[in-house]
C-alpha positions in Angstrom: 8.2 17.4 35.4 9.7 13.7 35.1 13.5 14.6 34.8 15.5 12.7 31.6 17.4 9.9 32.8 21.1 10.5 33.1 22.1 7.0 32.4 20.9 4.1 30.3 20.3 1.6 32.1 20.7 0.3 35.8 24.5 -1.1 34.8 27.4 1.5 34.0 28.9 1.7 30.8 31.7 -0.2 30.4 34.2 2.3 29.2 34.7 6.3 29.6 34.9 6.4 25.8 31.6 4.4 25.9 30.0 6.8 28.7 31.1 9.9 27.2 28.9 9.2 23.9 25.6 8.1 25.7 26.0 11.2 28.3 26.5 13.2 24.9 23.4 11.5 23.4 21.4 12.1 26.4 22.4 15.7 26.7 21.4 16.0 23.0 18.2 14.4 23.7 18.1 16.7 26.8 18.4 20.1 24.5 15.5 18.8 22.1 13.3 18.5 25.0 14.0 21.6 26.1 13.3 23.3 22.5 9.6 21.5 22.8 7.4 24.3 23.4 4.5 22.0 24.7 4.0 20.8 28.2 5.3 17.5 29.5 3.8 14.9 31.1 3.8 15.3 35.0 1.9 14.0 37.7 -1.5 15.1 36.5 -1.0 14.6 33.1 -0.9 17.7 31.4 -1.3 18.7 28.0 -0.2 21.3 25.6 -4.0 22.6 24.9 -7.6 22.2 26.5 -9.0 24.5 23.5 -12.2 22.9 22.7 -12.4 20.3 24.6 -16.5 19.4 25.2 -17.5 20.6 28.8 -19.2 17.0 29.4 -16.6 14.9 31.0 -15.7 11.0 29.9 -15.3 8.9 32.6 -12.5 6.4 32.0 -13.4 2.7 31.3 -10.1 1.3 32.3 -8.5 1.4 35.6 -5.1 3.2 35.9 -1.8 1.6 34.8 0.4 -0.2 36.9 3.1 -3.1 37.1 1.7 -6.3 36.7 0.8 -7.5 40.4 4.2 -9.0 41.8 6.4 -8.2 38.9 9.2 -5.5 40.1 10.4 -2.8 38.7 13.5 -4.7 37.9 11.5 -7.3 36.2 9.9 -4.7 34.0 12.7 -3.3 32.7 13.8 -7.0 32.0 11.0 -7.2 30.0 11.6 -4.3 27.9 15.3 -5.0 27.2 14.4 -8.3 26.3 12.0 -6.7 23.4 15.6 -5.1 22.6 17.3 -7.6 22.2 15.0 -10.4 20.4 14.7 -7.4 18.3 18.8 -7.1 17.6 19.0 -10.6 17.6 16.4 -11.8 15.0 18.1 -8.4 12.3 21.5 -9.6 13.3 20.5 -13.4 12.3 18.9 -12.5 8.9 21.6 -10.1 8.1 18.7 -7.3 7.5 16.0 -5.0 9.2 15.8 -2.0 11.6 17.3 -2.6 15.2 16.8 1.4 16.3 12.9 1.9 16.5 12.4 -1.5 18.4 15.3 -0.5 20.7 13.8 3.1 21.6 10.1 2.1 21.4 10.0 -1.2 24.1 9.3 1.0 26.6 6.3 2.2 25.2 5.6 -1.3 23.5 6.1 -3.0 26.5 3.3 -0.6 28.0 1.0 -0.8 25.2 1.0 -4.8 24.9 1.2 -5.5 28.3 -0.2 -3.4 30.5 -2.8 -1.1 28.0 -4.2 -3.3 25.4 -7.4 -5.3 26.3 -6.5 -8.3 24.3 -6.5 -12.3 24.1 -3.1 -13.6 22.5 -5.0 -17.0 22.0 -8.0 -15.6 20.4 -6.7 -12.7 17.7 -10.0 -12.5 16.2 -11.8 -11.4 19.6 -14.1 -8.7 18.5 -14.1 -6.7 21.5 -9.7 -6.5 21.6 -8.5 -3.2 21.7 -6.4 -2.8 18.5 -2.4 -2.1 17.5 -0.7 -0.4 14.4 2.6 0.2 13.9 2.3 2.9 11.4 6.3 2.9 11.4 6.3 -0.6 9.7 9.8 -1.1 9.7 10.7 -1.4 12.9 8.2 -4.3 12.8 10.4 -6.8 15.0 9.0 -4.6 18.1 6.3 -5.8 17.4 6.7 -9.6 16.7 8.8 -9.2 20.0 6.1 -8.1 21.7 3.7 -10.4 20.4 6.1 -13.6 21.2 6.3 -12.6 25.1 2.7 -12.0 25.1 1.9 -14.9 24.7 0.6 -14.7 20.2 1.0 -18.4 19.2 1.4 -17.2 15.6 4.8 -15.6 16.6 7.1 -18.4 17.9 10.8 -18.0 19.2 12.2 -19.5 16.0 9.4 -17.8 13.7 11.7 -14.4 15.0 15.0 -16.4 14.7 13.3 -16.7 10.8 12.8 -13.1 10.9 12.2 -11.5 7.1 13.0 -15.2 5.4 11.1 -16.9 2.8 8.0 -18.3 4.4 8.5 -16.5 7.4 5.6 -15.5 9.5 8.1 -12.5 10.3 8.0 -10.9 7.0 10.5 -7.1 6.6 7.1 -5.1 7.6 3.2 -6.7 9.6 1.5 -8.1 7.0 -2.4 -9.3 8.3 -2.2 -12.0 5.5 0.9 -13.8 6.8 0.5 -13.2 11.3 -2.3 -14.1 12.6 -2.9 -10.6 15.7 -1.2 -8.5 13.1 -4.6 -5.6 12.7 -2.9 -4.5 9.2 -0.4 -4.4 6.1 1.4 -0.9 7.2 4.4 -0.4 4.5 4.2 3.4 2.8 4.8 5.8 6.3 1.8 7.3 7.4 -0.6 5.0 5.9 -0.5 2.8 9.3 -1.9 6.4 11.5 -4.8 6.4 8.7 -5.3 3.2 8.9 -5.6 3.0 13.2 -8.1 6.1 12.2 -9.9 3.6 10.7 -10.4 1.4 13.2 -11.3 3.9 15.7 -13.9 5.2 13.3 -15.2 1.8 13.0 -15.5 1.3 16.8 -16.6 4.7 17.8 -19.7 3.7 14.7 -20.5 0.5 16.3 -20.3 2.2 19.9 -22.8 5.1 18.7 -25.3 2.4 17.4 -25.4 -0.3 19.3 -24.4 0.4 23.2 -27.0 0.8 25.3 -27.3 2.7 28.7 -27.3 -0.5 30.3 -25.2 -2.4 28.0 -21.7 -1.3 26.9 -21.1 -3.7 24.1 -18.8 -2.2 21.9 -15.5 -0.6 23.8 -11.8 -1.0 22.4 -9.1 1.3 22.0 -6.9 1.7 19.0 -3.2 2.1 19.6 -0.7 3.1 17.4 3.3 3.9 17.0 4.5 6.4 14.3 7.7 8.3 13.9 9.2 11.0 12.1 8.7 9.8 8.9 4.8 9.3 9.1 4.5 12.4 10.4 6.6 14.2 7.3 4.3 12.3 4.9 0.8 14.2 3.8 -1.2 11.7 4.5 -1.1 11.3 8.1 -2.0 14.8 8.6 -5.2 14.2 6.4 -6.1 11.5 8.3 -4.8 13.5 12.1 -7.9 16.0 10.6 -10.3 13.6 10.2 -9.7 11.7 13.6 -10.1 15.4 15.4 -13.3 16.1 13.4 -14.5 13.1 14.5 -13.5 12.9 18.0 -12.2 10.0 17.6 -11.2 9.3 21.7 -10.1 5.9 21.2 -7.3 6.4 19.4 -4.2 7.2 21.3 -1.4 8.0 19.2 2.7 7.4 19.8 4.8 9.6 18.3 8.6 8.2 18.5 10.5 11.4 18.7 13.8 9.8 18.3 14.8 13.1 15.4 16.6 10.2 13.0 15.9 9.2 9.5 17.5 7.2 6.7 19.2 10.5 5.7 21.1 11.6 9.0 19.3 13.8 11.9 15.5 15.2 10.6 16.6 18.6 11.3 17.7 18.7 7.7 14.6 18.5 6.6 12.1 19.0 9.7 11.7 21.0 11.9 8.4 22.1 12.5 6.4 21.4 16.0 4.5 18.4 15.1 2.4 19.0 18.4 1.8 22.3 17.6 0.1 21.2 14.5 -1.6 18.1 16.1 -3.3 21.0 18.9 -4.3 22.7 15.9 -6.3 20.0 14.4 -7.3 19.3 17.4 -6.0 16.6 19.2 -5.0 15.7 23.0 -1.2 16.4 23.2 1.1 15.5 25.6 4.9 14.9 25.7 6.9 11.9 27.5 10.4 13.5 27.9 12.0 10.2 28.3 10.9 7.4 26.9 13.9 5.5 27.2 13.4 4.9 31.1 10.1 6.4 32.3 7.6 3.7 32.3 5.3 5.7 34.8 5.4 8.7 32.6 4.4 6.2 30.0 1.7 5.2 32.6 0.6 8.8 33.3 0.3 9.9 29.8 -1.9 6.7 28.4 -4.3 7.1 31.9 -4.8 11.2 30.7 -5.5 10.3 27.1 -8.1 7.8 28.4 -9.9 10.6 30.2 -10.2 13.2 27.3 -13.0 13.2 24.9 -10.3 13.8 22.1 -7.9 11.5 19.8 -4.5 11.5 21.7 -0.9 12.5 20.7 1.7 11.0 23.0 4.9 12.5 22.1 7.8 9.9 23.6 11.1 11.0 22.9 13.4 8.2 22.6 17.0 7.8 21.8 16.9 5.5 18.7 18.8 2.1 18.8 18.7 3.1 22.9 21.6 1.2 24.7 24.5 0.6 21.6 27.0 2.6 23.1 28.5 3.4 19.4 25.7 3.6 17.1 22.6 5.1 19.0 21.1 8.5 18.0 22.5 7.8 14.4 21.2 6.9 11.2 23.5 4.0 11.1 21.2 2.2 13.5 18.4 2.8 11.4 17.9 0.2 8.8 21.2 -2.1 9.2 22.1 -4.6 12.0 24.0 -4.0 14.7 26.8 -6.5 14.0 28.6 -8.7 16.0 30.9 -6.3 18.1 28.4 -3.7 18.8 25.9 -6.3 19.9 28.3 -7.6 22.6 29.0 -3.8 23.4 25.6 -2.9 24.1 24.6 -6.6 26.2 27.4 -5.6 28.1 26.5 -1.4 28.3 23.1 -3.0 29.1 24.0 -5.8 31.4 22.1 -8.1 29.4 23.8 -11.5 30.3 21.3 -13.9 28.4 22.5 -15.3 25.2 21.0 -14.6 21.5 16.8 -15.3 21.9 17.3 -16.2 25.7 13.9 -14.7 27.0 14.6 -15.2 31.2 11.9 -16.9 32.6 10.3 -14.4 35.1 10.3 -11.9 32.0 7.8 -14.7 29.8 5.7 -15.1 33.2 5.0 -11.6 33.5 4.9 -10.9 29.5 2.2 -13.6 29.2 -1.6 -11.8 28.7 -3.5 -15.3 27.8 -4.9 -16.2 31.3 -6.1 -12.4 31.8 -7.2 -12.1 27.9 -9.3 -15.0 28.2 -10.9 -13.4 31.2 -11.6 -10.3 29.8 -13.2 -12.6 26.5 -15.1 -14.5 28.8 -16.3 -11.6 30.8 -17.4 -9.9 27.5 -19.3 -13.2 25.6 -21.3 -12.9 29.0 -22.2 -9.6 28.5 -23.2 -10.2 24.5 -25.5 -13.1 25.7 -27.4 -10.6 27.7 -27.0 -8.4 25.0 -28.6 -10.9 22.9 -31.7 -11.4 24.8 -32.7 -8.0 25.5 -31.8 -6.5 22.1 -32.2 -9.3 19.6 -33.1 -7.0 16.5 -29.5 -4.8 17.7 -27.9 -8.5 18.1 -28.8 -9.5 15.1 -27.4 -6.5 12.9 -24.6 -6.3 15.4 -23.5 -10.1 14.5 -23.9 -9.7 11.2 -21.1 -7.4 11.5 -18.9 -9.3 13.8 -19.3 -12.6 11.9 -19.2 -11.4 7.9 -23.0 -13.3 7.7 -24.6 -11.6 5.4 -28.5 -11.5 5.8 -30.4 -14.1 3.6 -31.6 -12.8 0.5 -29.6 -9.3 0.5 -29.0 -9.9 -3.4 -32.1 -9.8 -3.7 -32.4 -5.7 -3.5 -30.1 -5.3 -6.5 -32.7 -4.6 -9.2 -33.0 -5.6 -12.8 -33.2 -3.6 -16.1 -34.6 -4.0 -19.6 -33.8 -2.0 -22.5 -37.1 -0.3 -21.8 -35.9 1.3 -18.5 -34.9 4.6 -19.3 -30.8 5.1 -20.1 -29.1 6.8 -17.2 -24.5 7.2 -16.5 -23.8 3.9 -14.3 -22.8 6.1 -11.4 -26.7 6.7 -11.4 -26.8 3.0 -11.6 -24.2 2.5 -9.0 -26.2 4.7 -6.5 -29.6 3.0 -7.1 -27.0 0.0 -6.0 -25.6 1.6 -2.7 -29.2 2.8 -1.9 -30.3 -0.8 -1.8 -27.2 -2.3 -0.4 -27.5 0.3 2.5 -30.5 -1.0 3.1 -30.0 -4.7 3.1 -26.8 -5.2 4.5 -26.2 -3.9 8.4 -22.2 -3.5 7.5 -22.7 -1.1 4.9 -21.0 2.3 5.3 -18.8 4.8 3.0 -18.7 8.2 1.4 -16.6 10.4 -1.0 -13.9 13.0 -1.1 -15.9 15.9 -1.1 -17.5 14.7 -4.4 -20.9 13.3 -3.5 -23.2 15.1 -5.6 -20.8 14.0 -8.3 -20.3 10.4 -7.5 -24.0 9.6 -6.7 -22.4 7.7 -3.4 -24.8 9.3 -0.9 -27.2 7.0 0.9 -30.7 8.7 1.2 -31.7 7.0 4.2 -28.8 7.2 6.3 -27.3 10.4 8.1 -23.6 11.8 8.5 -21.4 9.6 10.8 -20.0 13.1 12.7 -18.7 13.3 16.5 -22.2 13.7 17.7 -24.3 11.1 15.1 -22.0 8.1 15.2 -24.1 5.7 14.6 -25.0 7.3 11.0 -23.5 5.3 7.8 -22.5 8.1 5.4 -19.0 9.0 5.9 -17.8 12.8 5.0 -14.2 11.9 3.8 -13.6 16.1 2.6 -10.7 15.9 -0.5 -8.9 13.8 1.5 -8.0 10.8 -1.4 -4.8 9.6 0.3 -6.1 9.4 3.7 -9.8 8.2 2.7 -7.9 5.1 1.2 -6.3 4.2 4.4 -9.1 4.6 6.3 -11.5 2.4 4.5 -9.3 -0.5 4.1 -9.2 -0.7 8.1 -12.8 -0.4 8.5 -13.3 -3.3 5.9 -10.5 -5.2 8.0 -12.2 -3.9 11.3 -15.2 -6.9 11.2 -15.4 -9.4 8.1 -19.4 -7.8 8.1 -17.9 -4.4 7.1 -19.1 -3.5 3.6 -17.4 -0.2 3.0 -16.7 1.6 -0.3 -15.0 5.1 -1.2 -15.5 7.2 -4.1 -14.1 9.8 -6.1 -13.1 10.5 -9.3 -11.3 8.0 -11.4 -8.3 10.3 -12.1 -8.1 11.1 -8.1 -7.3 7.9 -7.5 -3.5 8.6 -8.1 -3.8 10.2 -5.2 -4.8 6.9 -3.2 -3.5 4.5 -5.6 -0.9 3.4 -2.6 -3.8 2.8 -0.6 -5.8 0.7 -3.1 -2.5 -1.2 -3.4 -2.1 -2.0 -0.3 -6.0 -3.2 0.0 -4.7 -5.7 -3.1 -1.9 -7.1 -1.0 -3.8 -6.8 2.4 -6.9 -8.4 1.6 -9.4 -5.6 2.3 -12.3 -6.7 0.1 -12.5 -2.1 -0.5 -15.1 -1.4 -3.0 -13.5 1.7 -4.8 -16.0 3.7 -6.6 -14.1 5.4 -9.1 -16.8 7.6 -11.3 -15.7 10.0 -14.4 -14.0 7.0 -15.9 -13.1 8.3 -19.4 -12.5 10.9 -21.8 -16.2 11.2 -21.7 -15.7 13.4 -18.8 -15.6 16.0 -21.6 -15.3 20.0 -20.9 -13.1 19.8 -17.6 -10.3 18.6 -20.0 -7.3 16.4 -20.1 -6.5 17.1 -16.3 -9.6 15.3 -15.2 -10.2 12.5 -17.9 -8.3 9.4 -17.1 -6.6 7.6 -19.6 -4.2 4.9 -18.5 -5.7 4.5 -15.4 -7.8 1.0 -16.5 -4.6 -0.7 -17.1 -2.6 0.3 -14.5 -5.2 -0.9 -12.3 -5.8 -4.1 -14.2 -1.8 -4.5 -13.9 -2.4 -4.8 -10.0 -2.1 -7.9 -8.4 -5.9 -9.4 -7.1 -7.5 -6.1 -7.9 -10.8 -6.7 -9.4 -11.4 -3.8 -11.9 -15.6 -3.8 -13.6 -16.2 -1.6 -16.5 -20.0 -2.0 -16.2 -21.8 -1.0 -19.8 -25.3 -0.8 -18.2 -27.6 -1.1 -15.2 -27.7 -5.2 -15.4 -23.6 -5.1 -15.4 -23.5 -2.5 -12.4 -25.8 -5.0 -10.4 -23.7 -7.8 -11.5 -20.7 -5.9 -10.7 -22.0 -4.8 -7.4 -23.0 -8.5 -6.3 -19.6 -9.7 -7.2 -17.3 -7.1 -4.9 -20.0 -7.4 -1.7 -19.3 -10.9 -2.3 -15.2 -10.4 -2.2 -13.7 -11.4 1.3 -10.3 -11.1 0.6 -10.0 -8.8 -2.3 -11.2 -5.4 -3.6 -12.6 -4.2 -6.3 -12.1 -1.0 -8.0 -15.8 -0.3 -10.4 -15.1 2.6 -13.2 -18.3 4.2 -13.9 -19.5 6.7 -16.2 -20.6 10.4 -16.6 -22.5 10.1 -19.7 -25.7 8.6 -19.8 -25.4 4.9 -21.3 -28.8 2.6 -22.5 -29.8 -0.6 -21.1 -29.0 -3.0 -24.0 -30.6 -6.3 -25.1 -28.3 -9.3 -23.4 -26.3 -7.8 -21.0 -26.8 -9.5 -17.3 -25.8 -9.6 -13.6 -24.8 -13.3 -14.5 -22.5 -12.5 -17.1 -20.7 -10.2 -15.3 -19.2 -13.4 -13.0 -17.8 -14.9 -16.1 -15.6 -11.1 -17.2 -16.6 -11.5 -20.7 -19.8 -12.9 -22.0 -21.8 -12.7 -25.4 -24.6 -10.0 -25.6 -24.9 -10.4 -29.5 -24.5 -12.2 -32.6 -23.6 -16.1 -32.6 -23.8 -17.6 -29.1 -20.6 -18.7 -27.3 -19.1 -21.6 -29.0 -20.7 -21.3 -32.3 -19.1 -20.2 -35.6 -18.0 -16.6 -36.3 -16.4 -14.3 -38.9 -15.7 -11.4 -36.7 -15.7 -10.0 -32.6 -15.9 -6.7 -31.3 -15.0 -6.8 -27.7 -16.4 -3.4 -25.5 -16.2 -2.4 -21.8 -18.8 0.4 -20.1 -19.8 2.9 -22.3 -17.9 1.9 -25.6 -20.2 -1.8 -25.3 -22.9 -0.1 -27.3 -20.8 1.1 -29.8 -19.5 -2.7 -29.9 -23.1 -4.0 -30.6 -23.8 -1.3 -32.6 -20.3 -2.6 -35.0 -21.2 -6.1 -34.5 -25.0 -5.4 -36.0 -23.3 -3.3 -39.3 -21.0 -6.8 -39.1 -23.3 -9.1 -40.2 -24.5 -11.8 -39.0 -21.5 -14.1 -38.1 -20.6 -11.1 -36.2 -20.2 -11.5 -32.4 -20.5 -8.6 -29.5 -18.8 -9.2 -26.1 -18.8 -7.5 -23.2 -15.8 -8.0 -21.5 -16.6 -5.7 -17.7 -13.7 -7.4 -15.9 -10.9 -9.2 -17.3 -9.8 -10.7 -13.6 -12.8 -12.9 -13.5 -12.7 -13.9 -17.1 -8.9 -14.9 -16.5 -10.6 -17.5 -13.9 -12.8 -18.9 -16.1 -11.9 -22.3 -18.0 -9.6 -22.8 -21.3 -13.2 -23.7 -22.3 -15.2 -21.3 -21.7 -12.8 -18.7 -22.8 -12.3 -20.7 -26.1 -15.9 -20.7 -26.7 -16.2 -16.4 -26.3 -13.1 -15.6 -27.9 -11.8 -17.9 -30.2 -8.4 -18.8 -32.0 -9.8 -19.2 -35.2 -11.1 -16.4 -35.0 -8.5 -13.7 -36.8 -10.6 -10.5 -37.0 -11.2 -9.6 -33.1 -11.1 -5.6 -32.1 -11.3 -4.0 -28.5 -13.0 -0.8 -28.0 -12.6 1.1 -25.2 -12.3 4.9 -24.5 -8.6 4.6 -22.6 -5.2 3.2 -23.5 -4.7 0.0 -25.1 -2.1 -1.6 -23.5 -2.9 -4.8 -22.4 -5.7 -5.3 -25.3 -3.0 -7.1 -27.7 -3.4 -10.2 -25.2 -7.4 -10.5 -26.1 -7.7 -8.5 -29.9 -5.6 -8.2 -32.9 -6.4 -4.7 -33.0 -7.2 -2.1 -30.4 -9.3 1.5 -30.7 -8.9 3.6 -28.1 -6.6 6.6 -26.5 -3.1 6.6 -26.1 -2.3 10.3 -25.8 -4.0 12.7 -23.3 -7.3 14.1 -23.9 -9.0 17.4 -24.6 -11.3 19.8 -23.5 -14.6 19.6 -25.3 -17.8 18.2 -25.4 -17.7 14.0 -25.1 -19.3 13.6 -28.3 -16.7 15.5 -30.3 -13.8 13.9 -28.1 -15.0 10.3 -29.2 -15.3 11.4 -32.7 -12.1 13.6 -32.6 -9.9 10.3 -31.5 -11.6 7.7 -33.5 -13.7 6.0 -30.6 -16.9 5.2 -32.9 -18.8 2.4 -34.1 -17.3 3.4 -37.6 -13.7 2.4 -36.7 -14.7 -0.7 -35.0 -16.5 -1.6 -38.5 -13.4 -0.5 -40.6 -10.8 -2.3 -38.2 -12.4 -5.6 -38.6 -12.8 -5.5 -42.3 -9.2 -4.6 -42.2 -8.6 -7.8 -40.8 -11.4 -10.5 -42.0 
């Protein structure tokens, strides 16, 4: 086996006092290898388990690692401490950030980014680039390091000396809305794995359906970095399942085993074999012993994941903030800069002689991947115009995807209803909607946590995407909310011409409510389908019926939230989120059956409250009973025992209304108006901005039938009736 490196660095340290503690810290390091009860990486790669791997063998598409051609061992390791220390250097400068995980990962970073990934610094948006996630998002200046040297023009020597400063393409964790080559937002641990199993679902998809024996078009690799803390958090273990079920092969995994969190050493809190449990779910498992050192076991370990048919664990333990002769292998060098005197201890431990942000010159010619990233492009736009001419119809669906061109006229599927088409819940709606979408649009994929039947998100004509039928479009998430999430906010940011939603229930998505979050602040234009959106759930109780769930998510930054009433409004909203490119949309949708009333319209939906009732916008009235979804016929129903200066408004999504002009919102919901009511079977908060008084729920529900519930709590066309009198 590859021994652990006795010594830091090819320079002494500079003091006994200073070689005593890293020979303690690499005996330490030494002693957790040894209580590792996998195998390690040696020179024909093993792993900890070949139980159930396929019999049919997968020949590697990449040719093994090595130094760049010309570049020294000597150089190399330039290379990686000068990842180190553009890492210290940019947290020292702003005073804030995590110097440890960059300082033990650039070994592995610098074998990921420089000699792994497939990638074209100059061209981020290349479809065909392998893909990176740091699912441990704080130690985020490893990766801007990395980026720089390579050669990322959106990551700048003085963009890392502005590192986590207002308007600062450096920002505290990778955000894709502020870096241009940064794959995803990755803040909560453990989102970042789910989210790399994302984008090798999405690749592994596009492989199944669209390479061709003669014609390997779709072939990238997903990388990704976690650490301790990922790997504690539930998530990643749901999503770890999913990638194994899958057999997802082209997603290779590091684990930084560096056994530090904020708290002090993770044996306080964990200590179970997390490669144990990654054999058991079926991964590829290997272990680097020394990842502070060992490039070629980097090497080794990244060749053998390439050639096995499963998702890949690379277990590298590291020493965390490798090289500071004081504060390594401590929490202290965890979230807090080095300082002043321990940075000159370690360029000195190290032998680093260049001065703050100095990047030696043979290190940025051998960092650089544009000249052979702009090859590898080249090479592939070749191969998709000969793609293009003998599989035009595949082409054509495959651009679509690549390019975020919709086909003409896709809108054009989503029907229209008259209040003559038989009543029906608008999650029966919203699957007549995902039925035709499926259909129309080549991007469109997504499934539910175990809760199809339920959700009505099943696509008839489409298959299960599963190890062996890729190229199908329903997606089997199991009750996997926090994962699911994750994973369909990177396939929406795999290719603009992704369409994907994710249902479950709307009180489930606490569970993935970080996720949905993170698709506000990202930019993943998600559709959540969130069904069961109310009390009217009924018998299953309080447990199951959400209540403050609407305005929490209406609280959320860019979310779009639709209430739809009927099947014209779930069109509407449906048009509206395929439409989004840089936002999601949550749609609440209803168990009980709802009719399709008189006035309601896909157009009206754009506007977030519209008239469906009484005197037109603009015109005079005495009263206004606003309702969303299901309480919208109770709000017509009010507005017809009104009279007839009596208005009724739907108001499906107050996002899009809040964009509309003083105007228009004038003419809809007046301010001379002094008698206007919400309905709405959830909590009022939040309806005080748009009525002077609110029905709804502002206590838990029951378990009962949905009629009694909505009579029980006052949600009934009476009260709307008696709460504007009270006020007119």
């Amino acid at each position: 086996t590859y021994r652990t490196t006795g010594t830091f660095s090819r320079t002494h340290p500079t003091s006994l006092s200073q070689q005593g503690k890293m020979a303690a810290a690499v005996s330490q390091m030494a002693a957790l290898n040894a209580s590792f009860a996998g195998a390690k990486v040696t020179s024909k790669a093993k792993t900890v388990s070949t139980r159930g791997v396929s019999a049919r063998a997968v020949t590697p598409v990449r040719a093994a690692l090595a130094a760049p051609a010309d570049v020294s061992a000597d150089t190399v390791m330039d290379c990686v401490n000068t990842v180190r220390f553009l890492a210290i250097d940019a947290i020292n400068k702003s005073n804030s950030g995590h110097p440890g995980l960059p300082m033990g990962c650039a070994p592995m970073g610098y074998v990921i980014y420089r000699e792994a990934m497939t990638h074209n610094p100059k061209n981020y948006q290349w479809f065909n680039r392998d893909r990176f996630v740091l699912s441990a998002g704080h130690g985020c200046m490893l990766q801007y390091s990395l980026m720089h040297l390579t050669g990322y023009p959106s990551v700048s020597n003085d963009d890392l000396k502005n590192f986590r400063q207002w308007n600062s393409m450096t920002p505290g964790h990778p955000e894709n809305f502020i870096t241009n080559g940064i794959e995803v937002t990755t803040g909560p641990l453990g989102m970042g794995i789910c989210n790399a199993v994302g984008l090798a679902q999405a690749e592994k998809h596009l492989a199944g359906r669209f390479n061709k024996p003669d014609c390997e078009i779709v072939d990238h690799y997903t990388y990704s970095i976690m650490g301790d803390g990922c790997n504690m958090e539930g998530m990643s273990g749901e999503g770890a399942s999913l990638a194994a079920h899958w057999g997802l092969g082209k997603l290779i995994a590091f684990y930084d085993d560096n056994h530090i969190s904020i708290d002090g050493h993770t044996d306080i809190s964990f200590t179970e074999d997390v490669c144990a449990r990654y054999v058991a779910y079926g991964w590829h498992v290997q272990h680097v012993e020394d990842g502070n050192t060992d490039i070629d076991a980097i090497r080794k370990a990244i060749d053998a994941a390439k050639k096995d048919p499963r998702p890949s664990l690379i277990k590298v333990t590291t020493l965390i903030g490798y090289g500071s002769p004081n504060k390594s292998n401590s929490h202290d060098v965890h979230g807090a800069p080095l300082g002043a005197d321990e940075t000159a201890a370690t360029r000195e431990n190290l032998g680093w002689k260049y001065a703050p942000f100095e990047v030696p010159e043979d290190v940025m010619t051998a960092m650089d991947c544009s000249a052979k990233g702009a090859a590898a492009e080249a090479a592939w736009n070749a191969k998709y115009a000969e793609y293009k001419k003998k599989y035009p119809e595949d082409y054509a669906e495959l651009n679509s995807i690549i390019t975020g061109e919709l086909p003409a006229g896709w809108a054009d599927s989503l029907p229209d209803f008259t209040p003559e088409d038989k009543g029906v819940a608008t999650r029966i709606h919203s699957q007549t909607m995902l039925n035709a979408l499926g259909s129309a649009i080549p991007g469109f994929v997504g499934g539910s946590a175990d809760l199809a039947p339920s959700n009505m998100t099943l696509m008839k004509q489409f298959g299960d995407f599963q190890k062996d039928t890729p190229a199908e479009r329903n997606i089997r998430y199991g009750v996997r909310e926090h994962a699911m999430g994750a994973i369909a906010n990177a396939i929406a940011l795999h290719s603009p011409g992704f369409k994907t939603y994710c249902a479950t229930f709307f009180i489930f998505s606490d569970y993935m409510r970080s996720a949905m979050r993170i698709a506000a602040l990202s930019g993943a234009p998600t559709l959540f389908v969130m069904t069961h959106d109310s009390i009217g759930v009924g018998e299953d109780g309080p447990t199951h019926q959400p209540i403050e769930h609407l305005a929490s998510f209406r609280a959320m930054p860019v979310m779009l939230v639709m209430r739809p009433a009927d099947g014209n409004e779930t069109a509407g909203a449906y048009k509206i989120a395929i439409e989004q490119t840089d936002r999601p949309t949550t749609l609440a949708l209803s168990r009980q059956v709802v009719p399709n009333l008189p006035g309601t319209s896909k157009e009206g939906v754009y506007k977030g409250a519209y008239v469906v009732s009484g005197p037109a916008a603009g015109e005079d009235v005495d009263c206004i009973i606003i309702g969303t979804g299901t309480e919208l016929e109770l709000a017509v129903n009010a507005a017809a025992e009104l009279g007839a200066k009596a208005r009724a408004v739907s108001m499906p999504c107050w996002e899009l209304f809040e964009e509309q002009t003083d105007e228009y919102k004038e003419s809809i919901l007046p301010k001379s108006c002094k008698a206007i009511v919400s309905i709405e079977a959830g909590s009022t908060f939040g309806w005080a901005k748009y009525a002077h008084k609110s029905i709804g729920r502002d206590d838990f529900g029951a378990s009962a039938p949905a009629g009694i519930l909505y009579k029980e709590f006052g949600i009934t066309t009476e009260a709307a009736v008696a709460a504007a009198k009270s006020l007119m």
